[in-house]
Backbone as CSV, one residue per row, in Angstrom:
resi,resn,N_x,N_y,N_z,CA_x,CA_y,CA_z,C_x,C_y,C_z
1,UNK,72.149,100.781,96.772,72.931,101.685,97.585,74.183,100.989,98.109
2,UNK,74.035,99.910,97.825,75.135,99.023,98.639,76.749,98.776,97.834
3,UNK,76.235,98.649,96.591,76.713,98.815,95.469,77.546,100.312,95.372
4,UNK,77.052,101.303,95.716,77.799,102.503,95.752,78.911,102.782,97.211
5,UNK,78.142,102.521,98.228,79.270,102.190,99.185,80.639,101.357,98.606
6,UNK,80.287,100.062,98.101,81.246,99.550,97.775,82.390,99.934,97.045
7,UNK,81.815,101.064,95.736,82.418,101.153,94.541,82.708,102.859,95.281
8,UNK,82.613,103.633,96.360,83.826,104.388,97.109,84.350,103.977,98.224
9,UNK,84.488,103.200,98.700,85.205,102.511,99.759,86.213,102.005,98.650
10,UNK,86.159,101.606,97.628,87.170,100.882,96.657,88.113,102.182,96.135
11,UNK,87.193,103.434,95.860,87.748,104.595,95.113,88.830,105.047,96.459
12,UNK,87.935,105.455,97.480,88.889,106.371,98.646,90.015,105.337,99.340
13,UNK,89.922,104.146,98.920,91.700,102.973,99.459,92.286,103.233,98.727
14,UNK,92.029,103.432,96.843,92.522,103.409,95.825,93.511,104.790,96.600
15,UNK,92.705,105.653,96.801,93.435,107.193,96.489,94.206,107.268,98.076
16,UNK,93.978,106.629,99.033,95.050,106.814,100.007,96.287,106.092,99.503
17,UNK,96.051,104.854,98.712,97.418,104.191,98.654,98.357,105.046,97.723
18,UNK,97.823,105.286,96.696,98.560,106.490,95.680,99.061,107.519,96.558
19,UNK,98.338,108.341,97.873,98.996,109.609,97.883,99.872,108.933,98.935
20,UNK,99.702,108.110,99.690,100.886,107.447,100.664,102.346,106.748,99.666
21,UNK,102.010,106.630,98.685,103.520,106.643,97.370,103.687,107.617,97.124
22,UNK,102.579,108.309,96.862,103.586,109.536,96.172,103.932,110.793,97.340
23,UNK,104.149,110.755,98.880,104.557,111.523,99.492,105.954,111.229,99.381
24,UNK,106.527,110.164,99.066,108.353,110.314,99.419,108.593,111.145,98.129
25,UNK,108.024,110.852,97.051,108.666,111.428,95.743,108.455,112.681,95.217
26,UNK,107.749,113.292,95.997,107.107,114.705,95.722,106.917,115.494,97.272
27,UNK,108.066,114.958,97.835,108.689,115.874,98.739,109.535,117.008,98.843
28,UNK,110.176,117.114,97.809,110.888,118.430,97.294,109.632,119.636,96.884
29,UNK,108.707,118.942,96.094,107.893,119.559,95.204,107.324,120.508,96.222
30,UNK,106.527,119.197,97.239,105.676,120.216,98.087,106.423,121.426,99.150
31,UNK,107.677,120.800,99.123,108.625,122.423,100.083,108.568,123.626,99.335
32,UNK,108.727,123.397,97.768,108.959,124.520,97.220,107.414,125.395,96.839
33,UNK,105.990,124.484,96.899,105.005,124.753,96.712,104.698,125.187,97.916
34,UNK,105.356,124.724,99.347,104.273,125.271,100.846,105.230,127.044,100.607
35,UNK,106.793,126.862,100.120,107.227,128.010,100.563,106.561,129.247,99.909
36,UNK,105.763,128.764,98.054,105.228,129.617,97.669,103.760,130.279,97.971
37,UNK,103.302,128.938,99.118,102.047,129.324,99.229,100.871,128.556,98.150
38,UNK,101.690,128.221,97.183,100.763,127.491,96.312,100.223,126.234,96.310
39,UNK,100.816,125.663,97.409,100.230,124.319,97.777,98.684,124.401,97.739
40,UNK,98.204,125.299,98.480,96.618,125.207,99.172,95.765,125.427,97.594
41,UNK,96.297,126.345,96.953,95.707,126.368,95.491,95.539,124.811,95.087
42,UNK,96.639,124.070,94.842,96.635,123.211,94.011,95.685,121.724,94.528
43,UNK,95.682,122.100,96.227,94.881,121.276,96.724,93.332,121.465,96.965
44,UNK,93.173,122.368,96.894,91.686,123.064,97.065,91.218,122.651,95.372
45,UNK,91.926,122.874,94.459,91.669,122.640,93.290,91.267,120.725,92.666
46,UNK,92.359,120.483,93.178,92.066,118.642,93.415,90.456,118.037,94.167
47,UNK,90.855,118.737,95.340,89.700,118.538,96.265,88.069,119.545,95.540
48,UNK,87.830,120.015,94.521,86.857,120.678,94.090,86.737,119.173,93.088
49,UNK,87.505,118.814,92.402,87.578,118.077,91.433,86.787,116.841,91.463
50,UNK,87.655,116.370,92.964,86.927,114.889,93.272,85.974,114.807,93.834
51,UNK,85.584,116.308,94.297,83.776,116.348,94.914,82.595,116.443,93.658
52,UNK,83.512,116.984,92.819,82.504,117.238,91.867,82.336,115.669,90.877
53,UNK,83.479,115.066,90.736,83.306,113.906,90.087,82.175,112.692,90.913
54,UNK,82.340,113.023,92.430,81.539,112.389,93.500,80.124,112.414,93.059
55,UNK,80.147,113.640,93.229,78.599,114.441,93.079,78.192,113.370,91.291
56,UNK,78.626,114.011,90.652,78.551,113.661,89.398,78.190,112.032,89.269
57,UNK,79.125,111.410,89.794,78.665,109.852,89.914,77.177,109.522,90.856
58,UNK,77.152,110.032,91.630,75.985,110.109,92.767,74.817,110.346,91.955
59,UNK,74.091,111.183,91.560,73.509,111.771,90.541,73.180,110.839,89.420
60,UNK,74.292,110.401,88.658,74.019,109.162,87.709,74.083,108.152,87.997
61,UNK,73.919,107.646,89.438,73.044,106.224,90.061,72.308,106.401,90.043
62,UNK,71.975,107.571,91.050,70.322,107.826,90.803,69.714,107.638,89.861
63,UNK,69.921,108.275,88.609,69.472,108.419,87.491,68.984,107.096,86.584
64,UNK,69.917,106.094,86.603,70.361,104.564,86.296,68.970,103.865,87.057
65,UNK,69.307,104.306,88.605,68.264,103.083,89.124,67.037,103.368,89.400
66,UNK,66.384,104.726,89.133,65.375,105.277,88.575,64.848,104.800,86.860
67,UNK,65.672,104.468,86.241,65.299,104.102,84.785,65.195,102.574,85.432
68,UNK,65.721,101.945,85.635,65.897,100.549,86.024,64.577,100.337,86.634
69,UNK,63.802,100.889,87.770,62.769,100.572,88.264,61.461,100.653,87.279
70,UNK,61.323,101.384,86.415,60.591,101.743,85.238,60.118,100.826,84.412
């Protein structure tokens, strides 16, 4: 379990440092996306993504260290 803490504490620094770069450069983007409203789409859509990849990894530890004990 310790092992998985580690390996998202590594994932969720990874992904703050990326979106803290990419706010200066995709500052136009997101004005023209909040004015359409389509921002929340595109983020709700991201955010389904990386829960499900979460989930998905979660699941196949389990799975791993269940065979492993065997």
């Amino acid at each position: 379990m310790d092992k998985l803490k580690r390996i998202a504490a590594t994932f969720i620094m990874a992904m703050i440092s990326v979106f803290a770069n990419a706010q200066d450069a995709a500052a136009d983007a997101n004005d023209v996306m909040k004015a359409n409203g389509k921002i929340y789409v595109v983020m709700s859509v991201v955010i389904v993504i990386v829960l499900g990849l979460f989930i998905y990894l979660i699941n196949l530890d389990r799975k791993i260290t269940k065979l492993e004990k065997e």
